[in-house]
BADO-716781 format. One line per 3 residues: their letters; for each residue z, y, x of N, C-alpha, C. Coordinates in steps of 0.05 Angstrom, whole numbers, padded with zeros to 5 digits, always signed. Layout:
BEGIN
a> Z Y X Z Y X Z Y X ~ ... .
This chain:
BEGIN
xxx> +00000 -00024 +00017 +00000 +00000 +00000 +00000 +00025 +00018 ~ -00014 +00048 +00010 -00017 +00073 +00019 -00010 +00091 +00000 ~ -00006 +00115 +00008 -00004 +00142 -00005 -00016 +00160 +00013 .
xxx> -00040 +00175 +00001 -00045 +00188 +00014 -00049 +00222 -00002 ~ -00054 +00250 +00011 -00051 +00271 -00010 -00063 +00295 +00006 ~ -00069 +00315 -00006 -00065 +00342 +00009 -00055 +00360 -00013 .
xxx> -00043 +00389 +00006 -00037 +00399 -00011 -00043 +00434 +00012 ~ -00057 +00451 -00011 -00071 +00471 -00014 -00054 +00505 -00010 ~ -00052 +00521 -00002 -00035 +00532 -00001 -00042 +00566 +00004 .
xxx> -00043 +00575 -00015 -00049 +00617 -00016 -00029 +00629 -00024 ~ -00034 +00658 -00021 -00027 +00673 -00025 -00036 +00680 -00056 ~ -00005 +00693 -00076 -00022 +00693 -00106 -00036 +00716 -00119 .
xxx> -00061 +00722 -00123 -00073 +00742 -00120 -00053 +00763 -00143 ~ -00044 +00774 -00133 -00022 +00791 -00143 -00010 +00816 -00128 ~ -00011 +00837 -00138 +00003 +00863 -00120 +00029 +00859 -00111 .
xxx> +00046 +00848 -00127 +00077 +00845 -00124 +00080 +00810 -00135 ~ +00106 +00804 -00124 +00106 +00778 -00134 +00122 +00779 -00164 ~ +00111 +00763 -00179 +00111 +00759 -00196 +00150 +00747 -00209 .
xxx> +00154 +00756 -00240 +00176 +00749 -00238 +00183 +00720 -00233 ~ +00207 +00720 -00245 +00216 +00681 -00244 +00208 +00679 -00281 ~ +00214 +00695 -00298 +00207 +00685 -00326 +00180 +00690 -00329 .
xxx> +00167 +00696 -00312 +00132 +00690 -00321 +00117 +00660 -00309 ~ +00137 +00652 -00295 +00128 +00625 -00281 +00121 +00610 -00301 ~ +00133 +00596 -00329 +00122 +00577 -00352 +00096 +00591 -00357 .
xxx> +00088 +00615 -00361 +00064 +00628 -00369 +00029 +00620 -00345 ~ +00052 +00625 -00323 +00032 +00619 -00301 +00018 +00596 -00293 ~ +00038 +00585 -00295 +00042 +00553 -00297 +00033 +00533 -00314 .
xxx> +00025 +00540 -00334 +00017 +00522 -00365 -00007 +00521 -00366 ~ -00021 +00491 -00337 -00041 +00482 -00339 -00050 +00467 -00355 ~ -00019 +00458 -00369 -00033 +00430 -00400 -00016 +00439 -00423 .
xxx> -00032 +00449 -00436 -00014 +00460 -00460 +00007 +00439 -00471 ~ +00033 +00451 -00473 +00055 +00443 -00493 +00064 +00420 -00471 ~ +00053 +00426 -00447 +00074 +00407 -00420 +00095 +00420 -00410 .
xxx> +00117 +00413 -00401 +00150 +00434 -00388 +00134 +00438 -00362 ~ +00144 +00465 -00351 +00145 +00473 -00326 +00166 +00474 -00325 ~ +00171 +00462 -00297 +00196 +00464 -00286 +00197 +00488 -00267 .
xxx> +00228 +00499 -00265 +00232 +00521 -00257 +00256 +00523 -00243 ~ +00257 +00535 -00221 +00292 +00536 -00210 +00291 +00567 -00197 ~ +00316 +00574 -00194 +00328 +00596 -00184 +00332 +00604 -00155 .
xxx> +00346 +00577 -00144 +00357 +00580 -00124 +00348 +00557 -00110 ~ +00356 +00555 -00078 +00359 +00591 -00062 +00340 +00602 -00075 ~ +00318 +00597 -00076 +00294 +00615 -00077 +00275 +00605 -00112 .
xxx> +00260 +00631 -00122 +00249 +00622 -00144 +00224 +00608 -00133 ~ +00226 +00586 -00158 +00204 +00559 -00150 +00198 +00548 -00183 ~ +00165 +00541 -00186 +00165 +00539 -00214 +00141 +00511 -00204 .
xxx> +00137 +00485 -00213 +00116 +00466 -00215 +00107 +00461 -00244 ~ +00085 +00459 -00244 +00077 +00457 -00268 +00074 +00426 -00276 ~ +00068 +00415 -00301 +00062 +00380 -00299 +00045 +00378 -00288 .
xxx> +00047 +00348 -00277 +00016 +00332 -00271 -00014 +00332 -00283 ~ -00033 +00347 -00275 -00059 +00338 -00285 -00072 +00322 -00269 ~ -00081 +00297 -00286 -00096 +00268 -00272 -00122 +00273 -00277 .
xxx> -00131 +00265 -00262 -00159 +00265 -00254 -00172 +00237 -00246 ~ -00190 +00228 -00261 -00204 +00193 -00257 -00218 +00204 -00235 ~ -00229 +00177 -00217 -00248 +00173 -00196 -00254 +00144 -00193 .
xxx> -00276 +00151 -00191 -00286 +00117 -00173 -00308 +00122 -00156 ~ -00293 +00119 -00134 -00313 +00126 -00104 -00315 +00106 -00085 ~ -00325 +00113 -00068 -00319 +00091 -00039 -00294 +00107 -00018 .
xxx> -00283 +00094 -00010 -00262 +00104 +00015 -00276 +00085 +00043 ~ -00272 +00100 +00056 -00287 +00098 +00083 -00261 +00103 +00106 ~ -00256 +00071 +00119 -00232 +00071 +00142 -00246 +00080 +00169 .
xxx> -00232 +00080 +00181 -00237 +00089 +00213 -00254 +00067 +00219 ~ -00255 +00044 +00218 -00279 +00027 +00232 -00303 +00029 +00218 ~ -00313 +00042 +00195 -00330 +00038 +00183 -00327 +00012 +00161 .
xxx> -00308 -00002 +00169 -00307 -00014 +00129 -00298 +00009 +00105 ~ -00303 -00005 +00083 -00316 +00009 +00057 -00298 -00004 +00038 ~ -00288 +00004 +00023 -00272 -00011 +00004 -00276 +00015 -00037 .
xxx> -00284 -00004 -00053 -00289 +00021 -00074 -00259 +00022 -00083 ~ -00248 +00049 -00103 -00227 +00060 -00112 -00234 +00071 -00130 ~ -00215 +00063 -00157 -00222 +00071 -00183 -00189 +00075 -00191 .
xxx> -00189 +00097 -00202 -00159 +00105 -00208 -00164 +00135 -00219 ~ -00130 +00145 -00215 -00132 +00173 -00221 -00111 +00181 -00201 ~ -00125 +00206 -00203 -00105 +00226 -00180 -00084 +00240 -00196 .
xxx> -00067 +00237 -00184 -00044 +00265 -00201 -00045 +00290 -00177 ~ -00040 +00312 -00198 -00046 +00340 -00189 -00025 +00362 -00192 ~ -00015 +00388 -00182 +00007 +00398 -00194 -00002 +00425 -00179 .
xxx> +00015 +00451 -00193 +00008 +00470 -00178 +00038 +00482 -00176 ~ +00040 +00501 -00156 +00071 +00506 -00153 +00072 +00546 -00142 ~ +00091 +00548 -00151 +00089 +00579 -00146 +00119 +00579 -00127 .
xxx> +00126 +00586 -00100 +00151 +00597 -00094 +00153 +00622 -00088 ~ +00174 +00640 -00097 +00186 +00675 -00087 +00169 +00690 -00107 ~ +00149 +00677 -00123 +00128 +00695 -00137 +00110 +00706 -00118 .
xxx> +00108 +00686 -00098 +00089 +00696 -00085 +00061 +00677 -00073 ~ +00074 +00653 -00061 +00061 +00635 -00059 +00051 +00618 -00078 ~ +00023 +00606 -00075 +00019 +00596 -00099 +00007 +00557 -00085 .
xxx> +00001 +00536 -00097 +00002 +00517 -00075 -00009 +00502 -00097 ~ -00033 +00488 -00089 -00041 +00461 -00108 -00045 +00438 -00090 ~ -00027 +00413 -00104 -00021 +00390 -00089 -00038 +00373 -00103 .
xxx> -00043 +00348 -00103 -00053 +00325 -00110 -00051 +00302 -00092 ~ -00051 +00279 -00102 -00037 +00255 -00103 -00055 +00232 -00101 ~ -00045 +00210 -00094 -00052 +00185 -00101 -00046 +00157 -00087 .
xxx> -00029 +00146 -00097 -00016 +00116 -00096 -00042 +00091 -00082 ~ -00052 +00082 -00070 -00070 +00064 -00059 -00059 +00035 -00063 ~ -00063 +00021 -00080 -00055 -00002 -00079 -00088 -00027 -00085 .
xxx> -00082 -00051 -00070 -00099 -00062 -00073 -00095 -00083 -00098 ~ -00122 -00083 -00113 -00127 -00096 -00139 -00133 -00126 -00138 ~ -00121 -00136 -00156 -00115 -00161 -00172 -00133 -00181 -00180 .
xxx> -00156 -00157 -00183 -00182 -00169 -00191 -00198 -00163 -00176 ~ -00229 -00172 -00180 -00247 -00163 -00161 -00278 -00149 -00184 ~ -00249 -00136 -00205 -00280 -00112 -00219 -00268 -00092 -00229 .
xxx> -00274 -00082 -00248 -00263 -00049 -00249 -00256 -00064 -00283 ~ -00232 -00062 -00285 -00210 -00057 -00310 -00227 -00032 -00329 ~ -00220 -00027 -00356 -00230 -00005 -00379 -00204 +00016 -00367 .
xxx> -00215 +00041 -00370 -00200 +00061 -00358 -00175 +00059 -00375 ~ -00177 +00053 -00396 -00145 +00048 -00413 -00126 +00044 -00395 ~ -00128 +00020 -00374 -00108 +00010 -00356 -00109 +00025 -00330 .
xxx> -00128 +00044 -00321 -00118 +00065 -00309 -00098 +00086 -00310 ~ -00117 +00094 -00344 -00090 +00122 -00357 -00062 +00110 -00359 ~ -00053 +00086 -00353 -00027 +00082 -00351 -00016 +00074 -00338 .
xxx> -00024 +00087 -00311 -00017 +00085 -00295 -00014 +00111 -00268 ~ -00014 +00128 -00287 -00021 +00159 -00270 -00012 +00153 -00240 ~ -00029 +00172 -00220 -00033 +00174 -00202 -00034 +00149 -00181 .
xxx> -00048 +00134 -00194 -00047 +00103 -00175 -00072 +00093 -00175 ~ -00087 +00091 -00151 -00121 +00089 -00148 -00110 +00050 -00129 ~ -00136 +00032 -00152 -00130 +00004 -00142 -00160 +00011 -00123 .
xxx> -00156 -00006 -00096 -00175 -00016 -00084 -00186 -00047 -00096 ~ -00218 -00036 -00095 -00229 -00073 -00108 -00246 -00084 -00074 ~ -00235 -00102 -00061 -00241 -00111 -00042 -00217 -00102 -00021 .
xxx> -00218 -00128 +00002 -00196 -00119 +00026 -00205 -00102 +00043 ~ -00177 -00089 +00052 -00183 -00074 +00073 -00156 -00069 +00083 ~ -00153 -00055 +00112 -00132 -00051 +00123 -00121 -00031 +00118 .
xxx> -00093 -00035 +00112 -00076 -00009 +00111 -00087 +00019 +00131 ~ -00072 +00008 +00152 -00076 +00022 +00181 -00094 +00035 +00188 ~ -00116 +00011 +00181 -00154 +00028 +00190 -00153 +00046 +00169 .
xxx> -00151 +00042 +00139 -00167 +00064 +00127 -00142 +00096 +00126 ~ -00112 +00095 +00136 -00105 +00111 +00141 -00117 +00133 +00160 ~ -00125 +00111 +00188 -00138 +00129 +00211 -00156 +00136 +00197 .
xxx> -00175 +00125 +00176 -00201 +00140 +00166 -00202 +00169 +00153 ~ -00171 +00171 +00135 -00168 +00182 +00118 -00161 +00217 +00130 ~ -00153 +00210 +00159 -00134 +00242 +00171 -00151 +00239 +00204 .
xxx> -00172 +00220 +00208 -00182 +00227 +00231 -00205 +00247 +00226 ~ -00218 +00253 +00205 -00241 +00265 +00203 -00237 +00292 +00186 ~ -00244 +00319 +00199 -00233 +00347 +00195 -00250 +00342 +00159 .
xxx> -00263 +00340 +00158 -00280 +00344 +00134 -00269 +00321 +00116 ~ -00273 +00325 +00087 -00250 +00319 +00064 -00260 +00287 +00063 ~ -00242 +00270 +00061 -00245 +00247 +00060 -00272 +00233 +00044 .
xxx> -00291 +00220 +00054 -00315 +00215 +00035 -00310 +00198 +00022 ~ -00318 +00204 -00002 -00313 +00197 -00030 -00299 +00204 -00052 ~ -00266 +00212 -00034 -00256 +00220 -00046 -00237 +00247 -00034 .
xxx> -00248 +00267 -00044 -00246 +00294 -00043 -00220 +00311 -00060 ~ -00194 +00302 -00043 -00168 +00311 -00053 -00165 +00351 -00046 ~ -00175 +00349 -00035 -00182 +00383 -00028 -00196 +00397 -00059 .
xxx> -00215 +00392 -00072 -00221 +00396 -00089 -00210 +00390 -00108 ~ -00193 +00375 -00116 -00176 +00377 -00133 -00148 +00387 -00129 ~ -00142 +00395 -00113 -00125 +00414 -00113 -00138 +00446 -00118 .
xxx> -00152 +00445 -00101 -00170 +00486 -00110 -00164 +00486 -00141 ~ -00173 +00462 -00154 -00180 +00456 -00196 -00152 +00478 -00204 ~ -00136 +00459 -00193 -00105 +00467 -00202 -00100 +00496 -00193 .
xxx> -00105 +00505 -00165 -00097 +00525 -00164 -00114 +00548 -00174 ~ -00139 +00543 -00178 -00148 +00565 -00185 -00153 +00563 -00214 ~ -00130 +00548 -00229 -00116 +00560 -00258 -00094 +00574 -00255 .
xxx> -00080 +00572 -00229 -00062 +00580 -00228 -00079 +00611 -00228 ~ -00089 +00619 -00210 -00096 +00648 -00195 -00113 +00656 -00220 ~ -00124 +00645 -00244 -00143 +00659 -00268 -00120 +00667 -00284 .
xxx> -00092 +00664 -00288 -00085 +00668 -00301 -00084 +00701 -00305 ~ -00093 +00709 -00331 -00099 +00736 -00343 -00079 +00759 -00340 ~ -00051 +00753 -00333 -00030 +00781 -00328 -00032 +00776 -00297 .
xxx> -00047 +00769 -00276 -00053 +00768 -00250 -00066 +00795 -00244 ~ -00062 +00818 -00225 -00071 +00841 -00226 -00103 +00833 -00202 ~ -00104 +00812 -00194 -00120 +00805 -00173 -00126 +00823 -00154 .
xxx> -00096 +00836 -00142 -00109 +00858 -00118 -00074 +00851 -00099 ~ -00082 +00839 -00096 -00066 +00822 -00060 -00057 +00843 -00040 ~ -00029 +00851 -00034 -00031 +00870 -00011 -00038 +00866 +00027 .
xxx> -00056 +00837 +00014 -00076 +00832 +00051 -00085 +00808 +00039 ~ -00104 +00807 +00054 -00123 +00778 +00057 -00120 +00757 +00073 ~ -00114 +00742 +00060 -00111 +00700 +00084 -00111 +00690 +00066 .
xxx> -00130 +00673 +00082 -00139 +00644 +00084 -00121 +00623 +00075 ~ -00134 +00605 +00054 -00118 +00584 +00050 -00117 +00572 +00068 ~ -00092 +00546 +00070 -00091 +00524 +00095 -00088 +00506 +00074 .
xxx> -00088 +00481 +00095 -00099 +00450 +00081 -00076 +00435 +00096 ~ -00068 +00420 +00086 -00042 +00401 +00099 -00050 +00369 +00080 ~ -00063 +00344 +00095 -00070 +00326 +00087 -00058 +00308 +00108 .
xxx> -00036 +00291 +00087 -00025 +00268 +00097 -00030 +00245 +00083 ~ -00012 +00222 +00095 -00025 +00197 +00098 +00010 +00188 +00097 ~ +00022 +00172 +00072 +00042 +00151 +00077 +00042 +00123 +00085 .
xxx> +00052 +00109 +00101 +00054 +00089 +00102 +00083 +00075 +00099 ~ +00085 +00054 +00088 +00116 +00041 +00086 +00117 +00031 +00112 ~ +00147 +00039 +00129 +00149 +00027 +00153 +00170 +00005 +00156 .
xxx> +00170 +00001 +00134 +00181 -00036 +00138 +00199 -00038 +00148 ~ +00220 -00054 +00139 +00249 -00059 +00147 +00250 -00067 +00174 ~ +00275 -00053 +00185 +00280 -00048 +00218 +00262 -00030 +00233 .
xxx> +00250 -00008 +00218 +00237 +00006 +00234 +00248 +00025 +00233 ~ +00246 +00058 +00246 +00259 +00079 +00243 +00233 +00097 +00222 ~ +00247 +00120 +00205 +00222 +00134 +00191 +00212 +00161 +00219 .
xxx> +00189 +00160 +00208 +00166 +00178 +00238 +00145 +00194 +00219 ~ +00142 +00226 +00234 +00132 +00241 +00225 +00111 +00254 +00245 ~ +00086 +00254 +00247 +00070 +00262 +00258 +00048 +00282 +00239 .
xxx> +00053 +00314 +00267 +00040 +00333 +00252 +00019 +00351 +00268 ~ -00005 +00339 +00263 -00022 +00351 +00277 -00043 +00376 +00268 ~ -00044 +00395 +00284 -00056 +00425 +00270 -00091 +00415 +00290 .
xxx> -00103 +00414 +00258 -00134 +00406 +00269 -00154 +00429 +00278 ~ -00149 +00450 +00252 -00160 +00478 +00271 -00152 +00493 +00251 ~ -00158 +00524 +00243 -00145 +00544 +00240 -00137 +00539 +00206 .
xxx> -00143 +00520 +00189 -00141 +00518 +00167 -00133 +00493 +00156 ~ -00138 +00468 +00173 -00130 +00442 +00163 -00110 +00426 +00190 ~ -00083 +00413 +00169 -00059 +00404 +00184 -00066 +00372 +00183 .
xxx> -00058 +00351 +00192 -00052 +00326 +00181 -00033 +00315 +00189 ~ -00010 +00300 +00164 +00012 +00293 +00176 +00010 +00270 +00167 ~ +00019 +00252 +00187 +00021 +00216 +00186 +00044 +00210 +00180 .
xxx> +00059 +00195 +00161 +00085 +00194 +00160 +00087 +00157 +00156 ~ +00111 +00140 +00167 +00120 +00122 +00161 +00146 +00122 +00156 ~ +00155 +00110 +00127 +00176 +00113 +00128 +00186 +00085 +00106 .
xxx> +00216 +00083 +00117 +00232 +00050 +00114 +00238 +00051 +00087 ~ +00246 +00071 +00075 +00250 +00071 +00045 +00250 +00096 +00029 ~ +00231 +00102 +00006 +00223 +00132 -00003 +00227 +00133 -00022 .
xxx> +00221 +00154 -00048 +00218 +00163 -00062 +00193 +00182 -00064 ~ +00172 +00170 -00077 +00153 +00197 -00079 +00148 +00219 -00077 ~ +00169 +00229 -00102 +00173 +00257 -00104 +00183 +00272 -00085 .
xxx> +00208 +00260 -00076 +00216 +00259 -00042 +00190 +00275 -00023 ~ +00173 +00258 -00021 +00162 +00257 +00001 +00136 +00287 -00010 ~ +00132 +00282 -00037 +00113 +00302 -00042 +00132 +00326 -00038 .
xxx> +00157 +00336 -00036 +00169 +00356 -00025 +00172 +00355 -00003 ~ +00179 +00349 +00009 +00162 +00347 +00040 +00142 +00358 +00049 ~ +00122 +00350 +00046 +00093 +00350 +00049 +00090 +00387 +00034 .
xxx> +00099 +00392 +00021 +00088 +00416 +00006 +00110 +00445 +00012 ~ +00138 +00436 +00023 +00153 +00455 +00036 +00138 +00451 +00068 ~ +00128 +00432 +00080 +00116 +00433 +00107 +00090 +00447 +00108 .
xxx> +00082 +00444 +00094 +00047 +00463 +00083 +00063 +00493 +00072 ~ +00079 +00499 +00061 +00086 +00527 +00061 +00088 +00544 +00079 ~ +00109 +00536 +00098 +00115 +00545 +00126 +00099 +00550 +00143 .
xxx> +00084 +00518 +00143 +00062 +00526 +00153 +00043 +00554 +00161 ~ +00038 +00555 +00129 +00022 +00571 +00111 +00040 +00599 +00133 ~ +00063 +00607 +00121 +00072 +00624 +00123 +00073 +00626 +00153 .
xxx> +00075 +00619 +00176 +00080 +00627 +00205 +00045 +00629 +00212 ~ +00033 +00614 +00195 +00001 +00617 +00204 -00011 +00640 +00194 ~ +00005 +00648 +00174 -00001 +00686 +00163 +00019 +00704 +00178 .
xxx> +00038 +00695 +00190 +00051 +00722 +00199 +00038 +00730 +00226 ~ +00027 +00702 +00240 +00014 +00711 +00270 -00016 +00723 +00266 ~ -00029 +00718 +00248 -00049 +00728 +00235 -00044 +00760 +00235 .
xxx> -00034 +00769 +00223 -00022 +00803 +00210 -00012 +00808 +00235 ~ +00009 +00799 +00254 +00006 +00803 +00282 -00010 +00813 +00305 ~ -00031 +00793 +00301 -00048 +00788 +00313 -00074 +00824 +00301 .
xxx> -00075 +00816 +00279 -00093 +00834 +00266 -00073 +00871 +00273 ~ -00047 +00876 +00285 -00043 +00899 +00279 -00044 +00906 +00304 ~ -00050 +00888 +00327 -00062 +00908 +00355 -00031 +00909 +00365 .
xxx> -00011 +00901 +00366 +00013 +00908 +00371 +00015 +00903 +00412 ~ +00030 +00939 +00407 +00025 +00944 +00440 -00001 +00949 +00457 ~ -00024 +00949 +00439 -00053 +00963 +00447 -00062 +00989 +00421 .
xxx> -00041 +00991 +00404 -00055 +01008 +00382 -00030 +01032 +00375 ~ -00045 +01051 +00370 -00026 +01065 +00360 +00001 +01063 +00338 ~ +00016 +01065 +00341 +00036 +01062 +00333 +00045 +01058 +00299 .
xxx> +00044 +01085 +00300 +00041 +01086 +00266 +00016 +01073 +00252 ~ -00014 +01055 +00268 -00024 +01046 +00250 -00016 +01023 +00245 ~ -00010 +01023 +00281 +00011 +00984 +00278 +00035 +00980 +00253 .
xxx> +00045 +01001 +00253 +00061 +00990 +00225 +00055 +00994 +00209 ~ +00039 +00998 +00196 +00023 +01001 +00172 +00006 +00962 +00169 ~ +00003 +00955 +00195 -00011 +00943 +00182 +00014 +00918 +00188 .
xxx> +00031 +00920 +00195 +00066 +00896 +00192 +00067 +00902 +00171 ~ +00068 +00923 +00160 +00087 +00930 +00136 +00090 +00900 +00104 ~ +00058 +00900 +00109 +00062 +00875 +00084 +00075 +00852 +00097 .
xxx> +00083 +00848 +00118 +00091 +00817 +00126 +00121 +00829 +00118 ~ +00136 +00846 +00126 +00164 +00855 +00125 +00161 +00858 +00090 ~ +00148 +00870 +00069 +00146 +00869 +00044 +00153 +00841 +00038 .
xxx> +00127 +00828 +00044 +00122 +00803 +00029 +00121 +00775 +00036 ~ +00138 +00776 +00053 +00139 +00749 +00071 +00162 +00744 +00091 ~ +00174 +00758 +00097 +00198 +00753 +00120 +00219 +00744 +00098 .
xxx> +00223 +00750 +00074 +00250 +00736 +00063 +00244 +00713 +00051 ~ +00218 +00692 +00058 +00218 +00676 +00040 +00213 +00654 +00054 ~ +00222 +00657 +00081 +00224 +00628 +00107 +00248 +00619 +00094 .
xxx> +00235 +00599 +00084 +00275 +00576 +00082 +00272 +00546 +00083 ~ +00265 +00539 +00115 +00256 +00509 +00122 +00267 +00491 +00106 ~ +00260 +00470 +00093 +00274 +00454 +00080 +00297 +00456 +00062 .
xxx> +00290 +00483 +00041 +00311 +00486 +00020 +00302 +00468 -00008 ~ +00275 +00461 +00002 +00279 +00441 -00019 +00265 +00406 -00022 ~ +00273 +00398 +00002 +00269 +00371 +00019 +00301 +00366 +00017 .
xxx> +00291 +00330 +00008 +00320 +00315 -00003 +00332 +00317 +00029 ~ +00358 +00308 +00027 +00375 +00313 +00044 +00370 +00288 +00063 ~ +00352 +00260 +00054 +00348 +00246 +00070 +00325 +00239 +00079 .
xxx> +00310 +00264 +00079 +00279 +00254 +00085 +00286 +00292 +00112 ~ +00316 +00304 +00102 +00316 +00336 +00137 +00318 +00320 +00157 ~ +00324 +00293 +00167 +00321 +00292 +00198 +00287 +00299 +00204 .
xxx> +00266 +00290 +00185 +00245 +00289 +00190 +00234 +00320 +00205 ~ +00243 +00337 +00188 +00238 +00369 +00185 +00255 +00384 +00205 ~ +00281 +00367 +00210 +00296 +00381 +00248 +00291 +00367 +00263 .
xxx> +00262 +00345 +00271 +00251 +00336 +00287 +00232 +00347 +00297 ~ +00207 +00361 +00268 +00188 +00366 +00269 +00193 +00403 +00286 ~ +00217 +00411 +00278 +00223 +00439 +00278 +00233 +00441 +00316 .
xxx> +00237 +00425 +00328 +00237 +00422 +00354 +00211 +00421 +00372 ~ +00192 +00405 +00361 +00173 +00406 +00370 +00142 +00402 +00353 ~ +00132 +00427 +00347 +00123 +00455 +00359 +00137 +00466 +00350 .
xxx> +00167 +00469 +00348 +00180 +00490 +00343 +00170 +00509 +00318 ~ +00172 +00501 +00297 +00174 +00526 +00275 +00183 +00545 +00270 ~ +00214 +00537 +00267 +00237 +00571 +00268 +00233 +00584 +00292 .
xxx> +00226 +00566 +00324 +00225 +00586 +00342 +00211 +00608 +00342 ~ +00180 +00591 +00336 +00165 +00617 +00331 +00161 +00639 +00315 ~ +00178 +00626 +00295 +00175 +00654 +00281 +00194 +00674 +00280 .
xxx> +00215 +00662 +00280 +00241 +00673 +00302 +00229 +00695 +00322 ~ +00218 +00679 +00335 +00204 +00700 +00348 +00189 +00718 +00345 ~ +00167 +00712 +00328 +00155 +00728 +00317 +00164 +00754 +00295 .
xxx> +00186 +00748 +00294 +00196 +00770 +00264 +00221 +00783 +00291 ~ +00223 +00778 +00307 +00235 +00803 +00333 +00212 +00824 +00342 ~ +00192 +00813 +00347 +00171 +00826 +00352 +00164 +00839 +00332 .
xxx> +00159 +00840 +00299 +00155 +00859 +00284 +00185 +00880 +00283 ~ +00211 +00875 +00281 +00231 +00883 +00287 +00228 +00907 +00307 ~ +00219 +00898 +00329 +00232 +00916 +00352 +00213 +00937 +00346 .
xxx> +00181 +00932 +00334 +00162 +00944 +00331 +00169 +00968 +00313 ~ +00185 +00964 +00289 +00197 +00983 +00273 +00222 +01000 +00277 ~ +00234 +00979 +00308 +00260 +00996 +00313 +00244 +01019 +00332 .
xxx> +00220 +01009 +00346 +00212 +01032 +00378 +00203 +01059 +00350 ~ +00191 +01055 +00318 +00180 +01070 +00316 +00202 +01088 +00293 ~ +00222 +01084 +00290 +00242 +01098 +00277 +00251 +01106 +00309 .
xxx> +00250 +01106 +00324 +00265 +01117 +00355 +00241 +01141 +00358 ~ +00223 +01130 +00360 +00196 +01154 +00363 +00198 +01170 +00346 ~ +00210 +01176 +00316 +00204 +01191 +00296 +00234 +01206 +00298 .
xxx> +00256 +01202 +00310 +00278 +01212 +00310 +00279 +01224 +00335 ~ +00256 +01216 +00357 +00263 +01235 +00387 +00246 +01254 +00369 ~ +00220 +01255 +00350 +00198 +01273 +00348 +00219 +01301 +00332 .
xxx> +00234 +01282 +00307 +00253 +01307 +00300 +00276 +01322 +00316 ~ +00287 +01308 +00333 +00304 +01319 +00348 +00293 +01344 +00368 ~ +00266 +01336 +00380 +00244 +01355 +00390 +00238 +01376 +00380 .
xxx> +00231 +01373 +00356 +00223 +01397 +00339 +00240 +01419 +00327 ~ +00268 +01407 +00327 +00293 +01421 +00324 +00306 +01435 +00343 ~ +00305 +01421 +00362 +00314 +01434 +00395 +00296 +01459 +00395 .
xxx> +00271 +01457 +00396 +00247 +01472 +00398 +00247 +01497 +00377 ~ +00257 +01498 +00359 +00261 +01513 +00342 +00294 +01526 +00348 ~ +00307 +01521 +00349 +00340 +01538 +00359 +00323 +01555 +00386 .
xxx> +00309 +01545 +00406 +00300 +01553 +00431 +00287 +01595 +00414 ~ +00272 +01578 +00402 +00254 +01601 +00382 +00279 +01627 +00382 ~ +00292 +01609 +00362 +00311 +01633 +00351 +00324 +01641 +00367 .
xxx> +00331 +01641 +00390 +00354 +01648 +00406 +00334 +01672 +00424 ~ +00306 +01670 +00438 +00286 +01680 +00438 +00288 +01703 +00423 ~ +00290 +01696 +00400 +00284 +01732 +00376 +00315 +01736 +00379 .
């Protein structure tokens, strides 16, 4: 058995973030389904599952072929009112039979795609996260955009964003790692927009793990936009006052809403103070949010020598007449 997923991750085209009681509104991709909603630490709203049928081919790392007929489950998620994130799903289990069941016995079985023919766990994992471009056949990237961009049509959305980035892509791969093994998390950044994380682990919970996977794609998200806006404000080659102008939205709309693993079960955080050691997550941005800091402390220092200047300069005047 496999699990494999990605999950999608923007900014919500919105001037300001949005409240916490507009989340059911935002959120209500299937009419008369509960969104779920929480407060704390931070506001966080998921909407239900929308399933999606497929029957494709999956293609492993050696070039075997195995067909998949199932349905994907889908979800979109809003945290701080600001971030907006479409996930999708799907359970890999190999089938019983060797033909395709009436979809009846699919739909009851949400988010669980049977393979009809063998194949290897292992190989079609490597197949699934070795190749930058969306898995052939079956295209979990696209169904996540479905979800989120109901989320981003929704009609009280002012669609004017205070900066522009890029979505990122975070596509993992579960495997059960079988009794007497330790659980292992491998997270590799493929290039400026797509992550893949390999995970084995001894004993899970789904849902578990899809929080995981979707607080790790946030962060992501989020340290891959702050060095961006960094990067874009010329800092220490540009004039001063334009450089903060152009920090200013990261200090608005993004420095209070780093909170590594506030909502990853308490036994899947060794994974997340493993991963946070090496490449260091909090360091860098840690770091990175000193460097916008000092940038705002040198220019309240510049604007209080400029008044102190202009005041000195002026008693000088009057003492003169």
């Amino acid at each position: 058995m496999l699990t494999t997923g990605e999950v999608r991750t923007g900014l919500l085209l919105n001037s300001a973030a949005i409240p916490q009681n507009a989340l059911p509104y935002a959120l209500r991709l299937l009419p008369g389904e509960r969104v779920r909603t929480s407060d704390r630490p931070i506001g966080y709203g998921a909407s239900a599952d929308v399933l999606t049928g497929i029957d494709c081919t999956l293609t492993a790392a050696s070039g075997a072929r195995t067909r998949a007929v199932g349905t994907v489950a889908a979800r979109a998620t809003i945290t701080g009112g600001r971030i907006a994130q479409g996930s999708a799903h799907a359970r890999l289990v190999e089938s019983d039979v060797d033909y395709r069941r009436p979809w009846s016995h699919f739909l009851g079985r949400p988010g669980v795609v049977e393979t009809i023919g063998r194949i290897g766990w292992a190989d079609l994992a490597r197949g699934l996260t070795a190749d930058p471009r969306p898995a052939p056949g079956l295209d979990l990237g696209a169904i996540c955009d479905r979800v989120l961009d109901g989320v981003q049509q929704w009609p009280d959305l002012d669609r004017s964003p205070p900066f522009r980035t890029a979505r990122t892509t975070l596509r993992w791969v579960l495997q059960n790692g079988g009794n007497g093994t330790t659980d292992h998390l491998s997270f590799i950044i493929v290039n400026s927009e797509l992550r893949t994380v390999s995970l084995a682990l001894t004993d899970h919970a789904l849902p578990a793990v899809l929080q995981l996977c979707e607080d790790l794609a946030l962060h992501d998200w989020l340290l891959t936009t702050l060095l961006g806006l960094i990067e874009r404000s010329r800092m220490g080659s540009g004039e001063l006052p334009q450089t903060i102008a152009k920090l200013r939205p990261a200090v608005d709309h993004l420095l209070h809403l780093w909170m590594p693993g506030a909502r990853v079960d308490l036994r899947l955080m060794p994974l997340w103070h493993s991963l946070d050691k090496r490449p260091g997550f909090t360091t860098q941005w840690e770091a990175s949010v000193s460097r916008i800091r000092d940038q705002l402390a040198l220019n309240t220092l510049t604007l209080l020598s400029a008044v102190a200047e202009g005041k000195a300069g002026a008693h000088e005047q009057g003492i003169q007449r």
